[in-house]
N, C-alpha and C positions, 0 to 999 in steps of 0.2 A: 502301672507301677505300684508293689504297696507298700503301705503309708511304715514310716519310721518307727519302730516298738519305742515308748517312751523310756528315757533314764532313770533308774530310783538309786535316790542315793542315803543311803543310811549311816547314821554319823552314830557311834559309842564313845560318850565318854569312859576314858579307864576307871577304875577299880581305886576306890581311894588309896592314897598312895603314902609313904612312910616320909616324905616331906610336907605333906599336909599335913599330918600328926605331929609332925615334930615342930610345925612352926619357922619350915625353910624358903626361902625362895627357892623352888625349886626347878632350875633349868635343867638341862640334856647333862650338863658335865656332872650335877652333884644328885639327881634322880636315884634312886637306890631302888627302885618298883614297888611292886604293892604292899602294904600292909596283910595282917591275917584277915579282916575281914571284906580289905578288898581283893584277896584271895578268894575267900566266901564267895562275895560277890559277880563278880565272872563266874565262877563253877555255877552257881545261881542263874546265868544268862545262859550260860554253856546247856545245862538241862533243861531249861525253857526252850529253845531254839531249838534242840535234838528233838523235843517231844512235839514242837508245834508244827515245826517245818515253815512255817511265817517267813522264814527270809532264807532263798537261796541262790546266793551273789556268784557271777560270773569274778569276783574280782573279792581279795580281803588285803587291805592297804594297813600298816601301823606305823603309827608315826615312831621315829627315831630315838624316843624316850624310853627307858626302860619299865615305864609305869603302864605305859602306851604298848607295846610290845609283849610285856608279860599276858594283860588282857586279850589280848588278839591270840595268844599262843592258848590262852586255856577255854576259848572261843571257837577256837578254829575245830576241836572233833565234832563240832554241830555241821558242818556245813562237807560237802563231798566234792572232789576233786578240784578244789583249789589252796594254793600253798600263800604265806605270807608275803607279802610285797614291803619292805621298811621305805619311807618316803618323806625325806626332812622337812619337805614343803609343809607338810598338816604336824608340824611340831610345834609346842606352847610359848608365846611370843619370853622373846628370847631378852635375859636382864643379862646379859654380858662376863667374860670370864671375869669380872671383878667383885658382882655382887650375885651369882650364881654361889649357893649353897650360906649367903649368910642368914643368920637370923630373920624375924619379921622383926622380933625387937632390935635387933643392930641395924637394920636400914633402916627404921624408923629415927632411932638414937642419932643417927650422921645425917640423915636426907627429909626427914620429916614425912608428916602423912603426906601420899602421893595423890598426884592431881592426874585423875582420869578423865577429865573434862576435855582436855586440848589433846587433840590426837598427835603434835608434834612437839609436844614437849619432852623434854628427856629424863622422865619419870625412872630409868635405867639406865644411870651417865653409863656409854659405853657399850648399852645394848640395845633394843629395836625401838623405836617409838610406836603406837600403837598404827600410825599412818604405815611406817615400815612395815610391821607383824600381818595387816590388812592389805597391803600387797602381795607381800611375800602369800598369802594366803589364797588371795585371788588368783592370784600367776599359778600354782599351783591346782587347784579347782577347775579353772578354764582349761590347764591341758588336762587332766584328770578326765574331766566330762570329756572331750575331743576325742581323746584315747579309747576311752569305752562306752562312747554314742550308743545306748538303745541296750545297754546292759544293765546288772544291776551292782552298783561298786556300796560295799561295806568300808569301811575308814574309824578304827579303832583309834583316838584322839584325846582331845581335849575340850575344854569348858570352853578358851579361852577362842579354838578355834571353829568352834561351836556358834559361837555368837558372832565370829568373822563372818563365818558361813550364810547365816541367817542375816545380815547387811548385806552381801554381794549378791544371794539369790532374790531377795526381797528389797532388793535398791533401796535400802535403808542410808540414814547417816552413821560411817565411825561410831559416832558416842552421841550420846541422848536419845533420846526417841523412847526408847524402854531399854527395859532392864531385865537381862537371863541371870534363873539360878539354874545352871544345868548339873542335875546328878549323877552321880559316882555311876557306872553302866547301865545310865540309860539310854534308850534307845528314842534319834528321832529320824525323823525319815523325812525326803521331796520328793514330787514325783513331776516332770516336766511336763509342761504345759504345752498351747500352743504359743507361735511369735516368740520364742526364746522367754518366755513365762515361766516358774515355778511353780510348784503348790506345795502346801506343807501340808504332810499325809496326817504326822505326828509328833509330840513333841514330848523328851521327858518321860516316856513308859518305862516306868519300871515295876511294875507287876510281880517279878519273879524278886524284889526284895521283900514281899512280907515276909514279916516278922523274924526280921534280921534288924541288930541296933541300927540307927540312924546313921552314927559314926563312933569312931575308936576316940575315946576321952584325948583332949588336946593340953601339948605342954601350951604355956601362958605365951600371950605376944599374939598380938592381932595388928593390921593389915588397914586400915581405913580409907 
C-alpha cells in the first residue's frame, strides 16, 4: 500500500487592511478591505508566486472578512485551476455586534486596556473569548486537514488566526508561552509529520515586500 503524500498547509496573512489604519476594532461587520498599500502588497505575493511557482495548492480557502478575501482574490491569478472557497471558521476572533467597528480609543475609554492573559475572560463583552476564537479555530482546522488529507490547502487569514493555528498544531497553551508578530502577507507554512506531528516549514516570509513602507502612517489610539 503507498504511504499517505503529506499535508502542507499554508496560512497568509491579508494585506494590511483600512481598520488597522484607521484604529478600528475591526471585525467581519465593519472590515472595509485593504488599504492601498495592502493592495500593494498582495499584488507583491501575487508576482512572487506567479514567478516562483513555490506554492501550488490543490485548495485556496479566504476567510469571510473582506480584508481576508480581497487578498485571496488578488492571489489567486498565481495559482492554476482553483477558485476561492470563503470559510467563516479561519475568521479573526470575533469582538461582537456591539464593539465591532468602535474605536481603539473608545474601547479603551469604556473597557480599559484588555487582558489577554486569561483566555476566558470577556475581553469583548458580547463576542468570543479568546478560549471561544481557539475553538471555533480548531474545529475548523481539523475538518479543514480531514477534507483535504495529503493535499496542499492555502488559507488567506489572519494574524490572530495565525497564532490559533501555531497553539493547535504545535500543542501549545492559548496564551503565554510566546509571542507572534505575524505580517501583513506573509507567508507561513506546516508540513505533517509522522503520529499526527506537525513541522513548521516557515514562518513570516515575506520576501516580496522589499522596499515597500513597513505600514500606511496610523490615526492615534492604540490597543494595549
Amino acid at each position: 500500500m503507498s504511504a499517505v503524500a503529506p499535508t502542507t498547509l499554508v496560512m497568509i496573512r491579508h494585506g494590511e487592511s483600512n481598520v488597522t489604519v484607521n484604529r478600528i476594532v475591526g471585525g467581519h461587520r465593519s472590515c472595509t478591505g485593504l488599504s492601498a498599500l495592502g493592495r500593494q502588497q498582495a499584488d507583491r505575493l501575487c508576482e512572487r508566486l506567479s514567478s516562483t511557482g513555490e506554492l501550488r495548492p490543490d485548495v485556496l480557502i479566504a476567510s469571510n472578512f473582506p480584508r481576508a478575501i480581497e487578498t485571496a482574490e488578488r492571489v489567486v491569478p498565481a495559482f492554476t485551476g482553483v477558485a476561492i472557497e470563503i470559510d467563516a471558521g479561519f475568521g479573526e476572533h470575533d469582538p461582537g455586534p456591539e464593539i465591532d467597528g468602535m474605536t481603539f480609543d473608545g474601547y479603551v475609554e469604556r473597557f480599559g486596556s484588555p487582558d489577554w492573559t486569561d483566555p476566558h475572560a470577556a475581553v469583548f463583552p458580547g463576542g468570543e473569548t479568546i478560549a471561544a476564537f481557539h475553538t471555533r479555530v480548531g474545529a475548523t482546522l481539523a475538518r479543514i486537514l480531514e477534507t483535504h488529507r495529503g493535499a496542499c490547502i492555502v488559507v488567506a487569514c489572519h494574524g490572530g488566526v495565525i497564532d490559533a493555528t501555531f497553539r493547535h498544531l504545535l500543542r501549545a497553551p492559548m496564551t503565554g508561552a510566546f509571542e507572534l508578530h505575524t505580517l501583513n502577507t506573509s507567508v507561513t507554512e506546516f508540513v505533517s509529520a509522522t503520529d499526527g506531528a506537525w513541522r513548521l516549514r516557515r514562518y513570516n516570509d515575506t520576501a516580496h515586500l522589499d522596499g515597500l513602507p513597513g505600514e500606511t502612517p496610523r490615526a492615534t489610539g492604540t490597543m494595549t
